[in-house]
mmCIF file of the N, C-alpha and C atoms, coordinates in Angstrom:
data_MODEL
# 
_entry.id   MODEL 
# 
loop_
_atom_site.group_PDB 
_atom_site.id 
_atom_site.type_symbol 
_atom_site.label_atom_id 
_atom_site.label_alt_id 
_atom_site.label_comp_id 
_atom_site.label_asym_id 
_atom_site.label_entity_id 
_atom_site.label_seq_id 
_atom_site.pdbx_PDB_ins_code 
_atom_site.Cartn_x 
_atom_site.Cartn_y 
_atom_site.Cartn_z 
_atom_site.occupancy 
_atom_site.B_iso_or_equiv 
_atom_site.pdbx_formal_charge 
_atom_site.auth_seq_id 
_atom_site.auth_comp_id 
_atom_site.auth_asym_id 
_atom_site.auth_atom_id 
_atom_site.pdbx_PDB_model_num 
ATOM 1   N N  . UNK A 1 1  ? -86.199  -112.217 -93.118  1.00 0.00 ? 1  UNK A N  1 
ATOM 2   C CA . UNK A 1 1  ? -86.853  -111.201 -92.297  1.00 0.00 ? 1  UNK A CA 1 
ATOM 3   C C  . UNK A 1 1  ? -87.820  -111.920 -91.355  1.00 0.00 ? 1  UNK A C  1 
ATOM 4   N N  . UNK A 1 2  ? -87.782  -111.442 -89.791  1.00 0.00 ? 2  UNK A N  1 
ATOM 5   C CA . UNK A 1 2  ? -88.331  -112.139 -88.962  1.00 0.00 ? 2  UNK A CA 1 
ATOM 6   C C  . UNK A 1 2  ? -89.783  -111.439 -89.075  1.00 0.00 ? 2  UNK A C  1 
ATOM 7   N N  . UNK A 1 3  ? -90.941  -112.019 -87.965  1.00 0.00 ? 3  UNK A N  1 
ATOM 8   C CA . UNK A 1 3  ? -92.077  -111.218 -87.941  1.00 0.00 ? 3  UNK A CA 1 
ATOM 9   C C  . UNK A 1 3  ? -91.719  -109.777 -86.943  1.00 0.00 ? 3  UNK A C  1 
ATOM 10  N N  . UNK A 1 4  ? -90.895  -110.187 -85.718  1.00 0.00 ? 4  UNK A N  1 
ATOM 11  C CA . UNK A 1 4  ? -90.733  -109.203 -85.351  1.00 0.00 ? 4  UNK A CA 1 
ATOM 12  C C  . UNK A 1 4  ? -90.018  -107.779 -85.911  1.00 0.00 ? 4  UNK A C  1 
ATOM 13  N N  . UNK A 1 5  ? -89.258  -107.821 -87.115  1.00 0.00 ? 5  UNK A N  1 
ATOM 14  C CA . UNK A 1 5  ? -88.677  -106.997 -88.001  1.00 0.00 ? 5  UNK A CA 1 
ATOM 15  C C  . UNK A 1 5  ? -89.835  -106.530 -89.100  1.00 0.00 ? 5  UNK A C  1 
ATOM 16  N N  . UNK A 1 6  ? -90.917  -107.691 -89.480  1.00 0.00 ? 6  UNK A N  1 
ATOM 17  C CA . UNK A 1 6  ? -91.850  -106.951 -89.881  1.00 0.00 ? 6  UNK A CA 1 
ATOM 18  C C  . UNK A 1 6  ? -92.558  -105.861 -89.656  1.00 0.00 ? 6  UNK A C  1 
ATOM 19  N N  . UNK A 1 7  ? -92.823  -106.246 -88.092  1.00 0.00 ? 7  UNK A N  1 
ATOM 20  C CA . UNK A 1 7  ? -94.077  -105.753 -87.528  1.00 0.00 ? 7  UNK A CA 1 
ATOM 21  C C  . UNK A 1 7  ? -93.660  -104.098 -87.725  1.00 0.00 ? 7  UNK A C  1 
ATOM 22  N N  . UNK A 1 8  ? -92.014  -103.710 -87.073  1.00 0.00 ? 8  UNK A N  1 
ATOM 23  C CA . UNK A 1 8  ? -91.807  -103.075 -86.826  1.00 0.00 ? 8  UNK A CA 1 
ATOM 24  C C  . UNK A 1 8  ? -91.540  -102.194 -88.245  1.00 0.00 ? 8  UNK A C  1 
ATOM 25  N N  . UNK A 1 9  ? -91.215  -102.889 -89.225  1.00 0.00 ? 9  UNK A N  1 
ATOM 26  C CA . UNK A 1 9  ? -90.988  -101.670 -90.567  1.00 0.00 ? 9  UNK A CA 1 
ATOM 27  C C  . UNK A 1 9  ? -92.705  -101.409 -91.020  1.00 0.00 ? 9  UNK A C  1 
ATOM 28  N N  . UNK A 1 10 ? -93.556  -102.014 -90.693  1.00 0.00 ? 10 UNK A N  1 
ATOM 29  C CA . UNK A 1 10 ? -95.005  -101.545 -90.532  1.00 0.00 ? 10 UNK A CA 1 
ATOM 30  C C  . UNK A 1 10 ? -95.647  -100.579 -89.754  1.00 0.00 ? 10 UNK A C  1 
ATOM 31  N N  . UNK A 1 11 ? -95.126  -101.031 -88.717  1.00 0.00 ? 11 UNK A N  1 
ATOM 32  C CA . UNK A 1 11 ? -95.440  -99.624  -87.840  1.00 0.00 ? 11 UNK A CA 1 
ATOM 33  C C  . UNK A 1 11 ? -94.721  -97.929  -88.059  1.00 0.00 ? 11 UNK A C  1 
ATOM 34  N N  . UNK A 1 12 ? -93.626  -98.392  -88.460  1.00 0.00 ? 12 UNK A N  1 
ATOM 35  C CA . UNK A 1 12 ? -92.890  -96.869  -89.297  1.00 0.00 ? 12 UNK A CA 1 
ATOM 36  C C  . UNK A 1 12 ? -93.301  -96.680  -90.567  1.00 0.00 ? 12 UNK A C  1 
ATOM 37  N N  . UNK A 1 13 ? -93.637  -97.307  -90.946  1.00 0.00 ? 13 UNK A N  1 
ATOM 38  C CA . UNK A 1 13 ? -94.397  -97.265  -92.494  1.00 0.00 ? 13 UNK A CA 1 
ATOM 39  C C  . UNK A 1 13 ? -95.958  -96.179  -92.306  1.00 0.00 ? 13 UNK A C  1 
ATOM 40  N N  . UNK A 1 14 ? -96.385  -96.706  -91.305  1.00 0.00 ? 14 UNK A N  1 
ATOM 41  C CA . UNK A 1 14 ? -97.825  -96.514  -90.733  1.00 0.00 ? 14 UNK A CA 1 
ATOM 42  C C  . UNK A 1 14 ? -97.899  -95.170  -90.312  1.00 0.00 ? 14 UNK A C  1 
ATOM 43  N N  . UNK A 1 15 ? -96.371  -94.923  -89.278  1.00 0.00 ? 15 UNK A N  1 
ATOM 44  C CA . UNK A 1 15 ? -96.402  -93.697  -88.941  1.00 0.00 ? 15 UNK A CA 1 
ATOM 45  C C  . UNK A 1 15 ? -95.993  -92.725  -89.762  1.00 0.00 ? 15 UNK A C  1 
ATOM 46  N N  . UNK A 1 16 ? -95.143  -92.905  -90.824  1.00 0.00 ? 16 UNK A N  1 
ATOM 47  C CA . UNK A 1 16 ? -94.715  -91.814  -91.901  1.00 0.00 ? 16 UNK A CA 1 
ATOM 48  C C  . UNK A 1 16 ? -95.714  -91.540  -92.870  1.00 0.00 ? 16 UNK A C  1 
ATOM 49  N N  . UNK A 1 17 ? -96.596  -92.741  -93.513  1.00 0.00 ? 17 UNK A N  1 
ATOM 50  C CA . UNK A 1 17 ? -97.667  -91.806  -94.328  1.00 0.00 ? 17 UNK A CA 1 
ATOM 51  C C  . UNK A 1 17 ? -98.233  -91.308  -93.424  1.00 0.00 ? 17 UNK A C  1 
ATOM 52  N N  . UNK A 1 18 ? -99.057  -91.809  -92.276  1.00 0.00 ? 18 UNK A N  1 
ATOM 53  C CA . UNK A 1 18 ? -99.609  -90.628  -91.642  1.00 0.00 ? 18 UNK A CA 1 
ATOM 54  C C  . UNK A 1 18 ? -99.643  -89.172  -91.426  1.00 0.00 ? 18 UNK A C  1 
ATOM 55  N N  . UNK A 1 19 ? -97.758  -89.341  -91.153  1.00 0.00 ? 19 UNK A N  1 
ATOM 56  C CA . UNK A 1 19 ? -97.172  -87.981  -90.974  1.00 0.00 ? 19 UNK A CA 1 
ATOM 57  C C  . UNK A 1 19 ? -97.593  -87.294  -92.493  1.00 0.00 ? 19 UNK A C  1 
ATOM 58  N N  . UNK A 1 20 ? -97.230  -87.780  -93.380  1.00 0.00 ? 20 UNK A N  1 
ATOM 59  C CA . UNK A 1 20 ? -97.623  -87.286  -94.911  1.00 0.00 ? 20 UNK A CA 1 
ATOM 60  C C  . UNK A 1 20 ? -98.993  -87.121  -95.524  1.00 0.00 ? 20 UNK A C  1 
ATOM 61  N N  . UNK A 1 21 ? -99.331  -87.658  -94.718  1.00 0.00 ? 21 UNK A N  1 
ATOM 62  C CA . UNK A 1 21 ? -101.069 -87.327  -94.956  1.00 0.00 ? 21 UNK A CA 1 
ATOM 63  C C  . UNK A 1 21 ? -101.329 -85.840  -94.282  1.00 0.00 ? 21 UNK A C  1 
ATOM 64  N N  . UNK A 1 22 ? -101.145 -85.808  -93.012  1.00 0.00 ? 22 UNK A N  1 
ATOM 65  C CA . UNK A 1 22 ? -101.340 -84.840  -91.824  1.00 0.00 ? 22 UNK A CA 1 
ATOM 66  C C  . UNK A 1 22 ? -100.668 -83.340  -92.956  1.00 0.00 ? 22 UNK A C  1 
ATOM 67  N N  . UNK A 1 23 ? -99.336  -83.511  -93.103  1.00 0.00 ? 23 UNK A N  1 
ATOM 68  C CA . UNK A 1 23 ? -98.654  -82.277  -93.826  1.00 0.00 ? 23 UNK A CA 1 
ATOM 69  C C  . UNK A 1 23 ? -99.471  -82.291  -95.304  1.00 0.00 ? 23 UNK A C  1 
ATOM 70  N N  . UNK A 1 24 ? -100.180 -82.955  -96.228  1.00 0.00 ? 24 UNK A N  1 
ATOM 71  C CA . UNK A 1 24 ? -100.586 -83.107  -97.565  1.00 0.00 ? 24 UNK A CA 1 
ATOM 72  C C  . UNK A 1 24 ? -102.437 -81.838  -96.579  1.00 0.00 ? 24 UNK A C  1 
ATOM 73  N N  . UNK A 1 25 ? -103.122 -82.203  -95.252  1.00 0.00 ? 25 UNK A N  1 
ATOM 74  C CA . UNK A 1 25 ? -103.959 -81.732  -95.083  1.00 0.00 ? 25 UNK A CA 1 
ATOM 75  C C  . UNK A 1 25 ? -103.479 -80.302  -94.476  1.00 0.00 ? 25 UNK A C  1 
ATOM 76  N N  . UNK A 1 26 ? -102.408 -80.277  -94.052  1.00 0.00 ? 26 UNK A N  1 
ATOM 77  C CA . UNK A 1 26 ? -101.826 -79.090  -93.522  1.00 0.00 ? 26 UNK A CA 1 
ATOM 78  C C  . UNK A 1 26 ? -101.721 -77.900  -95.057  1.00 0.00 ? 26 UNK A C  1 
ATOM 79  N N  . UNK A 1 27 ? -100.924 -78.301  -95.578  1.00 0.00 ? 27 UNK A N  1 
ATOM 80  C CA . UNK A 1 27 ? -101.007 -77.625  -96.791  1.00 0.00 ? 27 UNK A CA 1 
ATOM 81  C C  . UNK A 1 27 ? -102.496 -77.575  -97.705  1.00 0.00 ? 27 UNK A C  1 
ATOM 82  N N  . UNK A 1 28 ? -103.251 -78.328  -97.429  1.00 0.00 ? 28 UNK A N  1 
ATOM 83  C CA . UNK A 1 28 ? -104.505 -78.148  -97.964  1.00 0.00 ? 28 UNK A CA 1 
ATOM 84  C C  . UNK A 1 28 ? -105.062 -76.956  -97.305  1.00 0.00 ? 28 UNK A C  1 
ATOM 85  N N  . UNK A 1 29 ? -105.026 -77.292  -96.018  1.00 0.00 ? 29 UNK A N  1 
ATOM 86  C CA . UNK A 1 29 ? -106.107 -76.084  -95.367  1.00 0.00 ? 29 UNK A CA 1 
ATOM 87  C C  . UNK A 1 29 ? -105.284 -74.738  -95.056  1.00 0.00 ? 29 UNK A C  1 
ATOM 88  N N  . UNK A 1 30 ? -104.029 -74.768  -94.353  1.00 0.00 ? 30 UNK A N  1 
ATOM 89  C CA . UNK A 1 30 ? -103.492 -73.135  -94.487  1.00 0.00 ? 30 UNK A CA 1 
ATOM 90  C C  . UNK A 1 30 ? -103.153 -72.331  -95.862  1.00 0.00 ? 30 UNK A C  1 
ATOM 91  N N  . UNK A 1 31 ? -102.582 -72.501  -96.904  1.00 0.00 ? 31 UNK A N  1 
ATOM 92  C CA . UNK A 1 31 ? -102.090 -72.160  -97.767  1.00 0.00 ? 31 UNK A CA 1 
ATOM 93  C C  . UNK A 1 31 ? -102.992 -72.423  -99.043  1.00 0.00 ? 31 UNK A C  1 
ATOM 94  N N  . UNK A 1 32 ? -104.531 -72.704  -98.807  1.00 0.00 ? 32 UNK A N  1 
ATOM 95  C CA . UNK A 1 32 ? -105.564 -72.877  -99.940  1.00 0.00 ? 32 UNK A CA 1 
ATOM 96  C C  . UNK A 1 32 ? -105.329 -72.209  -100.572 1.00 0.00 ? 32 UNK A C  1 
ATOM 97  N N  . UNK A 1 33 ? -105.361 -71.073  -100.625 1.00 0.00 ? 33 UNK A N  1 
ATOM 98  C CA . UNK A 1 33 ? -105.216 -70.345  -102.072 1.00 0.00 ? 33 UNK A CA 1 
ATOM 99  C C  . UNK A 1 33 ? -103.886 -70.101  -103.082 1.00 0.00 ? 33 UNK A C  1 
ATOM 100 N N  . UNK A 1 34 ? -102.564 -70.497  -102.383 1.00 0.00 ? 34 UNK A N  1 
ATOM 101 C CA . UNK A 1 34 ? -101.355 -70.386  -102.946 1.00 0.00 ? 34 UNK A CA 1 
ATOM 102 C C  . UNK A 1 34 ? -101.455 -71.771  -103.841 1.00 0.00 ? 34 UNK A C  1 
ATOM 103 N N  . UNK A 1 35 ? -102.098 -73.007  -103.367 1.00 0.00 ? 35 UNK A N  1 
ATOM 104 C CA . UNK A 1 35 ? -101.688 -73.851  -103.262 1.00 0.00 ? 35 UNK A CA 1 
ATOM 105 C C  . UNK A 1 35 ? -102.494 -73.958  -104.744 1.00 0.00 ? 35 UNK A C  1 
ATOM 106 N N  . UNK A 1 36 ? -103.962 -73.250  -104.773 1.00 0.00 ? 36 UNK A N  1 
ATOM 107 C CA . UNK A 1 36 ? -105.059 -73.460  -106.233 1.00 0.00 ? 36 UNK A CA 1 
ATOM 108 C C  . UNK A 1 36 ? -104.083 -72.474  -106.821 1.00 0.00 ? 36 UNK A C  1 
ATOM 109 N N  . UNK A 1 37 ? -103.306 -71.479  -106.798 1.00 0.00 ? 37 UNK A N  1 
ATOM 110 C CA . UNK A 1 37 ? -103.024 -71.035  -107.572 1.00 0.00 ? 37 UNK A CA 1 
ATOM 111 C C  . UNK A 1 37 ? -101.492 -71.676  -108.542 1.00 0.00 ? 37 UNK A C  1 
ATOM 112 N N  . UNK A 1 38 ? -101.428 -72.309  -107.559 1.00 0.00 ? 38 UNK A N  1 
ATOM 113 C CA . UNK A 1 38 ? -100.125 -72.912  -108.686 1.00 0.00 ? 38 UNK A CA 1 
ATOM 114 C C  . UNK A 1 38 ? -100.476 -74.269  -109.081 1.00 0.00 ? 38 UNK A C  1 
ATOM 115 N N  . UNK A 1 39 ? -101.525 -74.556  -108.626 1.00 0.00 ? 39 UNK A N  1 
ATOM 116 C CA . UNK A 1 39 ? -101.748 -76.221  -109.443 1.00 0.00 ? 39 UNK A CA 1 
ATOM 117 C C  . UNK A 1 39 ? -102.764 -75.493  -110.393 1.00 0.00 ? 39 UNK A C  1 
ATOM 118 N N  . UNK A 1 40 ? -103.546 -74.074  -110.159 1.00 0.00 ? 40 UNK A N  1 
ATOM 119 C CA . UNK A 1 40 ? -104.731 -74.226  -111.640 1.00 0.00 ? 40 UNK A CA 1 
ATOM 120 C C  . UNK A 1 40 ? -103.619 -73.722  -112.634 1.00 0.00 ? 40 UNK A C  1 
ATOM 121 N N  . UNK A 1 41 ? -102.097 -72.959  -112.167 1.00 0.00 ? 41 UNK A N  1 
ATOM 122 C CA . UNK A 1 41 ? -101.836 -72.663  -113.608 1.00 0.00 ? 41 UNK A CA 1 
ATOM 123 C C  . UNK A 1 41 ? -101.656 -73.514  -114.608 1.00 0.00 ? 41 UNK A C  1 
ATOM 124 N N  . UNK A 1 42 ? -101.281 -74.674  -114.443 1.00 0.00 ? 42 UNK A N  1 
ATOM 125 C CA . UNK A 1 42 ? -101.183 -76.349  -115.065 1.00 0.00 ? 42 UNK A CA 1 
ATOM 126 C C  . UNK A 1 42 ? -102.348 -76.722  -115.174 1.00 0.00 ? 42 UNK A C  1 
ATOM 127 N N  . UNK A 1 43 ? -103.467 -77.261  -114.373 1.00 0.00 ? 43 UNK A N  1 
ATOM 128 C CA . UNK A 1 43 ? -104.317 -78.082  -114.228 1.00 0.00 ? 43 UNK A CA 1 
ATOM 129 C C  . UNK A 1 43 ? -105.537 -76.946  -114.780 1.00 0.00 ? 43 UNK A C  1 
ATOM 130 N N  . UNK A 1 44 ? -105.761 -76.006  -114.631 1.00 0.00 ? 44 UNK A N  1 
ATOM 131 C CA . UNK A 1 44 ? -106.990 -74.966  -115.028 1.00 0.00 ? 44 UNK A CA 1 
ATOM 132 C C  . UNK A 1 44 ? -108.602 -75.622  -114.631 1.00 0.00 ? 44 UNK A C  1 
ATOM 133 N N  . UNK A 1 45 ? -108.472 -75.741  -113.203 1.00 0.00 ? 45 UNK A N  1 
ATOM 134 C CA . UNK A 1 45 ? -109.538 -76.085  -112.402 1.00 0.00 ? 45 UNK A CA 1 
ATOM 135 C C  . UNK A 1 45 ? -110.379 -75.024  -111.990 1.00 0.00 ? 45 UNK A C  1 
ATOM 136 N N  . UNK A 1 46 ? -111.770 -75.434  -111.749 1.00 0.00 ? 46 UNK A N  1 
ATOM 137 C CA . UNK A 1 46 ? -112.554 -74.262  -110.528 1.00 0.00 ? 46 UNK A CA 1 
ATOM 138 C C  . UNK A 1 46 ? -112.235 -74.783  -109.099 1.00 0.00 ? 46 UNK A C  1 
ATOM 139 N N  . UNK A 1 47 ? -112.290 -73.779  -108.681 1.00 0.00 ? 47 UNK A N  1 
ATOM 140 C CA . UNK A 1 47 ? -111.930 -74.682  -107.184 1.00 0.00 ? 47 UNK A CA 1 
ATOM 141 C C  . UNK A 1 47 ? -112.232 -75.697  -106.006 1.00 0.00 ? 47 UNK A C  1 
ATOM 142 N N  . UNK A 1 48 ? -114.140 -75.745  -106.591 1.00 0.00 ? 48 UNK A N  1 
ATOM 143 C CA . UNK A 1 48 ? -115.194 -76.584  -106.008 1.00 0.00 ? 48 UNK A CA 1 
ATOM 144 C C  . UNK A 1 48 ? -113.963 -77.816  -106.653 1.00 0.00 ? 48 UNK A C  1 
ATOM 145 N N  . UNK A 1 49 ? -113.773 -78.100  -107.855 1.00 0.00 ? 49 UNK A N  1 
ATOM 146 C CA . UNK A 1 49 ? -112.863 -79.389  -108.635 1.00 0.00 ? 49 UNK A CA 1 
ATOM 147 C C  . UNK A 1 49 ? -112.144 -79.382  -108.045 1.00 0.00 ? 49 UNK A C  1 
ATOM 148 N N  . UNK A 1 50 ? -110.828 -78.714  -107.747 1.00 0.00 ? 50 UNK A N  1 
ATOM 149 C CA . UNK A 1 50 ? -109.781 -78.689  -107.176 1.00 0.00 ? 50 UNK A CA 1 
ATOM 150 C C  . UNK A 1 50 ? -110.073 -79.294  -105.716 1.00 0.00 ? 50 UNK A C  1 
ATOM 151 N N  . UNK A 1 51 ? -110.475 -78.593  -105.011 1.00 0.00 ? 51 UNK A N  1 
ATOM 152 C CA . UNK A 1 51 ? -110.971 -78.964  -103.520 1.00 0.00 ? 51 UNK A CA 1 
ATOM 153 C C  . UNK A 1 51 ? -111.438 -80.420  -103.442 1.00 0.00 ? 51 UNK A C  1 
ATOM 154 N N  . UNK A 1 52 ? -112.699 -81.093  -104.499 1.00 0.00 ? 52 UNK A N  1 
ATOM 155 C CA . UNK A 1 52 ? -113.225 -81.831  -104.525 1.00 0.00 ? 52 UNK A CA 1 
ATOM 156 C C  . UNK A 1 52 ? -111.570 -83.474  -104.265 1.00 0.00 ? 52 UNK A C  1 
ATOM 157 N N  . UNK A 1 53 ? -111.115 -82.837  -105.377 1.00 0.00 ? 53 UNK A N  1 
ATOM 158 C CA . UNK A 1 53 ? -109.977 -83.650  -106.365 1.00 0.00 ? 53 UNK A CA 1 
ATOM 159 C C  . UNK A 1 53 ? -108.874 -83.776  -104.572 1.00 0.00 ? 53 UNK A C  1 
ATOM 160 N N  . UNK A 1 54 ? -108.557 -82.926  -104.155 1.00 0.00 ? 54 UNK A N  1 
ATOM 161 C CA . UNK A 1 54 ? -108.014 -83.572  -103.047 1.00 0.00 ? 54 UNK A CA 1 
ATOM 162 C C  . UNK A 1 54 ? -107.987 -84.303  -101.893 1.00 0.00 ? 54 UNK A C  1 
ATOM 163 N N  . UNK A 1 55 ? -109.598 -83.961  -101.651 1.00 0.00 ? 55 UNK A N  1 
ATOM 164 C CA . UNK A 1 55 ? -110.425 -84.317  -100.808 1.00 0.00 ? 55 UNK A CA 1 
ATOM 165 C C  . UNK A 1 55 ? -110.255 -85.798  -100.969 1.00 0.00 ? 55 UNK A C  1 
ATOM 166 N N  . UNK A 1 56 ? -110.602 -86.332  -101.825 1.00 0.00 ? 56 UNK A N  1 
ATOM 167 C CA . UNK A 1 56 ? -110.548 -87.661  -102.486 1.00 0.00 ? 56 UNK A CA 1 
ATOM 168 C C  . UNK A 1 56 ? -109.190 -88.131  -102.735 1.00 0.00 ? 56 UNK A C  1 
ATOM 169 N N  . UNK A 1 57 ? -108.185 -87.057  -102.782 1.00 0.00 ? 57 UNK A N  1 
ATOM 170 C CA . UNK A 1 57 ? -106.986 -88.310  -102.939 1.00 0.00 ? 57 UNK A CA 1 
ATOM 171 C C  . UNK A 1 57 ? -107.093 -88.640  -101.253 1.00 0.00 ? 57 UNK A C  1 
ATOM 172 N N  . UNK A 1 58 ? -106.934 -87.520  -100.092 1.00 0.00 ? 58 UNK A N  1 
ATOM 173 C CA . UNK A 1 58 ? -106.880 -88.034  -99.279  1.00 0.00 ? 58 UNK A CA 1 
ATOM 174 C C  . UNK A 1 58 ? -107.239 -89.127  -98.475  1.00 0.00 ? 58 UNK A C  1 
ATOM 175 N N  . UNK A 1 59 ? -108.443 -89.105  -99.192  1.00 0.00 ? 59 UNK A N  1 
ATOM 176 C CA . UNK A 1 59 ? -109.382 -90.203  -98.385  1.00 0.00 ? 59 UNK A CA 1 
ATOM 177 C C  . UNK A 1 59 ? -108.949 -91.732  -99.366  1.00 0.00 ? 59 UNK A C  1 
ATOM 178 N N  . UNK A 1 60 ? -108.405 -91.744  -100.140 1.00 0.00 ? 60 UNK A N  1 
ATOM 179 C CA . UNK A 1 60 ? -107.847 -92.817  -100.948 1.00 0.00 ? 60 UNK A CA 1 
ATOM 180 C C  . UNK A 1 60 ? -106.705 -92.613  -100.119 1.00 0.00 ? 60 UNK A C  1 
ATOM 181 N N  . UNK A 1 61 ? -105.625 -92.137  -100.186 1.00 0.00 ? 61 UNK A N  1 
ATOM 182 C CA . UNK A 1 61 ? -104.541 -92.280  -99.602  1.00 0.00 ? 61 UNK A CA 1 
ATOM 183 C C  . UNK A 1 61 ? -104.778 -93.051  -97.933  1.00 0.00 ? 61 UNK A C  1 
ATOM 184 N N  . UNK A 1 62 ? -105.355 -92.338  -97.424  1.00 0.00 ? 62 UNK A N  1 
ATOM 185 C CA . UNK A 1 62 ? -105.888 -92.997  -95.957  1.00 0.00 ? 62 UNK A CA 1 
ATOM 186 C C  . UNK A 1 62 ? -106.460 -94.283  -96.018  1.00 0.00 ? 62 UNK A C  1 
ATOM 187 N N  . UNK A 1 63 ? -107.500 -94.681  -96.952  1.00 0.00 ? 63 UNK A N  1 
ATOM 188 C CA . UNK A 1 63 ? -107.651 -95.939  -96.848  1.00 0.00 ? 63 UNK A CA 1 
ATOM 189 C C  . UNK A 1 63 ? -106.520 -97.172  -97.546  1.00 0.00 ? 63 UNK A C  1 
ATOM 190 N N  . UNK A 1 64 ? -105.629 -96.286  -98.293  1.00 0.00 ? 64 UNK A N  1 
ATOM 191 C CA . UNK A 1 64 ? -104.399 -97.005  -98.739  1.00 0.00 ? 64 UNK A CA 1 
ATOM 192 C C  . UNK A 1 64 ? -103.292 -97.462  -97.382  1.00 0.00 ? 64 UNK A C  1 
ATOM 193 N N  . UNK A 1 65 ? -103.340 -96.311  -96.264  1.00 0.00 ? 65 UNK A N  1 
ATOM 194 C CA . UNK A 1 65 ? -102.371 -96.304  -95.234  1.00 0.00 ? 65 UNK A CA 1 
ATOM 195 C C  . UNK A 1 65 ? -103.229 -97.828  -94.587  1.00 0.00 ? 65 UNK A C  1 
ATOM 196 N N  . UNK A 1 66 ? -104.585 -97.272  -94.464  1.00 0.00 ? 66 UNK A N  1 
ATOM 197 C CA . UNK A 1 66 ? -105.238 -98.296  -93.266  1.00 0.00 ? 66 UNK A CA 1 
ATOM 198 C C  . UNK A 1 66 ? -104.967 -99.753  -94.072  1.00 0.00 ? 66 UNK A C  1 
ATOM 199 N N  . UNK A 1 67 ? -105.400 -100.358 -95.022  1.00 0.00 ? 67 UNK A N  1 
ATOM 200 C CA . UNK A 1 67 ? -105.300 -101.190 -95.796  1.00 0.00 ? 67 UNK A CA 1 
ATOM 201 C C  . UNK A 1 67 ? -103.776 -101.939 -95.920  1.00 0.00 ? 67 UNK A C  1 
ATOM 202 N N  . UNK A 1 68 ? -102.919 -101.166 -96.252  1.00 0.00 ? 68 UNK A N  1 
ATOM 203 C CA . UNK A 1 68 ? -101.606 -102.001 -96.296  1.00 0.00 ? 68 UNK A CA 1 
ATOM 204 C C  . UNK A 1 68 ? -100.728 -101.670 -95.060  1.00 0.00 ? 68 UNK A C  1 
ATOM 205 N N  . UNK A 1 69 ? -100.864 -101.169 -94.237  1.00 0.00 ? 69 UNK A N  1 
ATOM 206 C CA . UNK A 1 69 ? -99.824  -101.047 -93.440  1.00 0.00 ? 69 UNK A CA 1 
ATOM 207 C C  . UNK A 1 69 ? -100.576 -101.311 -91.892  1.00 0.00 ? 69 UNK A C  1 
ATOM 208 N N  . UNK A 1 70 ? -101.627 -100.186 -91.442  1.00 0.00 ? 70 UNK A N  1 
ATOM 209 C CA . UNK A 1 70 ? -102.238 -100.560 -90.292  1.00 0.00 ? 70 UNK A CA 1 
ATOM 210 C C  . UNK A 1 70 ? -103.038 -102.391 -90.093  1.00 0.00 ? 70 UNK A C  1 
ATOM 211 N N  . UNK A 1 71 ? -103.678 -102.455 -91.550  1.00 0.00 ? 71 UNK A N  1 
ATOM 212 C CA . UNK A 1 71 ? -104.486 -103.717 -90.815  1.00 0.00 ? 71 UNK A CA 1 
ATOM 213 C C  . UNK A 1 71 ? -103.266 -104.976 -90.498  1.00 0.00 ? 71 UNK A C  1 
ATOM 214 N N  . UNK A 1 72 ? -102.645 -104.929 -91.713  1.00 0.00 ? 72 UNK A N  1 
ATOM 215 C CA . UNK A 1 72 ? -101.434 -105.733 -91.341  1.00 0.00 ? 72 UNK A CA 1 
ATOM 216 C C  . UNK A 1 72 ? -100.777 -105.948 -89.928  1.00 0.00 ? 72 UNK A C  1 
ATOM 217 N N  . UNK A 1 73 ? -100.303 -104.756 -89.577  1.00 0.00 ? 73 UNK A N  1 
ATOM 218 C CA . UNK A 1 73 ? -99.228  -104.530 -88.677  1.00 0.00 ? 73 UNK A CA 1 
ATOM 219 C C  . UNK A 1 73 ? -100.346 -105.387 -87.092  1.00 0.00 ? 73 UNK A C  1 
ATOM 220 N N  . UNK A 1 74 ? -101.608 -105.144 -87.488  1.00 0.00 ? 74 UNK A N  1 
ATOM 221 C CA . UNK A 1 74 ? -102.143 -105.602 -86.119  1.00 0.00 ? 74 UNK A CA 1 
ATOM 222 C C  . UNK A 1 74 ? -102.473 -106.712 -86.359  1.00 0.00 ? 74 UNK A C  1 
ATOM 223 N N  . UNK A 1 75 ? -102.865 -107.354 -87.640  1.00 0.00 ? 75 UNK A N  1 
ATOM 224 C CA . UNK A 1 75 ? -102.706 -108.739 -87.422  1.00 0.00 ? 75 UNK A CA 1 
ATOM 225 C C  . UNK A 1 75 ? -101.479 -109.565 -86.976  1.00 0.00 ? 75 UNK A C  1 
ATOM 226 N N  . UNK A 1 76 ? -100.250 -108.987 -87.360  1.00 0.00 ? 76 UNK A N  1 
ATOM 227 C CA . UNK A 1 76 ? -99.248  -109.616 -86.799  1.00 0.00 ? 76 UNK A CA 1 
ATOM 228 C C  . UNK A 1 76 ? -98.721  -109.632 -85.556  1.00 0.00 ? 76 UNK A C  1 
ATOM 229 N N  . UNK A 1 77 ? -99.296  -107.925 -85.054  1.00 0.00 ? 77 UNK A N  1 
ATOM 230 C CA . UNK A 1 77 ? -99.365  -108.216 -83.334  1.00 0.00 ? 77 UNK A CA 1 
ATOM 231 C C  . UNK A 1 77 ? -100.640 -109.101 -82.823  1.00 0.00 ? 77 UNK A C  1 
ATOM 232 N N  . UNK A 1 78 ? -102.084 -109.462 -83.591  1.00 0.00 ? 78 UNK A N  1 
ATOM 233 C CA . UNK A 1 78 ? -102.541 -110.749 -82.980  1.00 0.00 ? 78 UNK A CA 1 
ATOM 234 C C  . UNK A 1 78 ? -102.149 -111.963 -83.100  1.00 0.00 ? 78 UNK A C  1 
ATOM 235 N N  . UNK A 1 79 ? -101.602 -112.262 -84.429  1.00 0.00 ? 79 UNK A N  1 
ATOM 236 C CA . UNK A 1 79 ? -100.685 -113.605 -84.046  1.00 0.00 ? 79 UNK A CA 1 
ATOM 237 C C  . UNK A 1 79 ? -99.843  -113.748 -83.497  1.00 0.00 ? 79 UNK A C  1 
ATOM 238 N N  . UNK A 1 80 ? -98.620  -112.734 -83.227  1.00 0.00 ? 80 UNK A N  1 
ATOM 239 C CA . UNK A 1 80 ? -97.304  -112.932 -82.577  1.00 0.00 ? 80 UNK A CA 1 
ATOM 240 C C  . UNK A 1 80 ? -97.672  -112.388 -81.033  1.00 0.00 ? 80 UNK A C  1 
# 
C-alpha cells in the first residue's frame, strides 16, 4: 500500500464516521424521546443519565475520529 492509497482510505474513513457521528446527533436531538424510551426499557436510566451518557460517547467518538483518522491523514498530506 502506497502513501497515496493511504491518504486516501483516511480521508473516507474521516468522512464516514463523521457522517455517523452527524446521524448518531441527528437521532439524538429529533427523536429524544423515542429514542429514551427504548434504550430506558433495557438500560432503566433518568434522562439527565441518559442524555449525559451520550453526550460523552459523542465527544469520545469525535476525539476518536480526530485522533486516528484526521490527524493522520494531514500529516501525510504534510509529508507527501
Amino acid at each position: 500500500m502506497n502513501i497515496e492509497t493511504l491518504r486516501e482510505v483516511l480521508l473516507y474513513c474521516t468522512i464516514i464516521n463523521f457522517g455517523g457521528l452527524a446521524l448518531w446527533g441527528v437521532f439524538f436531538l429529533l427523536p429524544h424521546e423515542w429514542l429514551y424510551r427504548l434504550c430506558g426499557r433495557v438500560f432503566r436510566l433518568p434522562a439527565e443519565q441518559f442524555d449525559a451518557i451520550n453526550v460523552a460517547g459523542m465527544v469520545f467518538y469525535k476525539l476518536g475520529i480526530l485522533m486516528f483518522n484526521l490527524v493522520p491523514y494531514l500529516a501525510l498530506r504534510i509529508v507527501g
